[in-house]
C-alpha positions in Angstrom: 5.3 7.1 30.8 7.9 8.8 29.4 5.3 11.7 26.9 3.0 12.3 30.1 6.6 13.5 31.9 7.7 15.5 28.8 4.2 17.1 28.4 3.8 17.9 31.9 4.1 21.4 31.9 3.1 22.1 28.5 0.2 24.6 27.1 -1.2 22.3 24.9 -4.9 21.6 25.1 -5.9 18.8 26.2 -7.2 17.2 23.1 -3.8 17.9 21.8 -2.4 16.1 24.6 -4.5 12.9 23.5 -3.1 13.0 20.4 0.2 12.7 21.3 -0.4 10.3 23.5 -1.8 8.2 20.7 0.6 8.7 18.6 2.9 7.8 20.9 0.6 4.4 21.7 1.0 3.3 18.2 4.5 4.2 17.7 5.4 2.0 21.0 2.8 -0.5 19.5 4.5 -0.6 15.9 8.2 -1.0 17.6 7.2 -3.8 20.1 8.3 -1.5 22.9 6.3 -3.1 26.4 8.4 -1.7 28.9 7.9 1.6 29.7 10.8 2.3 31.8 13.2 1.8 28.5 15.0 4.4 27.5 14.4 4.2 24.0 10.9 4.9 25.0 11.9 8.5 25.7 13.1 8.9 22.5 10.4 7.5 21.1 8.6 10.1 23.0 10.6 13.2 21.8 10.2 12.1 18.3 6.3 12.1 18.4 6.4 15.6 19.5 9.1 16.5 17.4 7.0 15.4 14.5 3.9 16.7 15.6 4.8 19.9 15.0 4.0 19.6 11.5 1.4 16.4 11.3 -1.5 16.1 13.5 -2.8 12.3 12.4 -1.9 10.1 15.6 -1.0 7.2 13.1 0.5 9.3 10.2 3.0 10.4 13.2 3.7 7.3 14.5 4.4 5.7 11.3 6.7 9.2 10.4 8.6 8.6 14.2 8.8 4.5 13.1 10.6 5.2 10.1 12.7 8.4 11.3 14.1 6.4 14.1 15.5 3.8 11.6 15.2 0.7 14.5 12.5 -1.5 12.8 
């Protein structure tokens, strides 16, 4: 999965790390994205941490990424 690679050597807690990850769930969910190995999944990915910079609700951020990617 495309986040677990891009947060692989990060210092973020681990509760943090779930976060993103569900973010990045919903996002893939809300986009109809299945296959992992697309690469538009790693730029889904780099938009969910991008955003959660500044917004820390997994569905507020995936629902920001959906509509900042401008593909659904």
């Amino acid at each position: 999965m495309p986040i677990k690679r891009l947060l692989k050597d990060s210092k973020l807690k681990p509760e943090e790390i779930a976060r993103l990850n569900k973010a990045y769930a919903f996002t893939l969910r809300s986009l109809s994205l299945v296959d992992r190995n697309d690469p538009l999944t790693e730029i889904v990915a780099r938009k969910v941490i991008e955003i959660s910079a500044s917004v820390h609700d997994p569905a507020e951020i995936a629902k920001m990424a959906v509509k900042g990617l401008r593909i659904s």
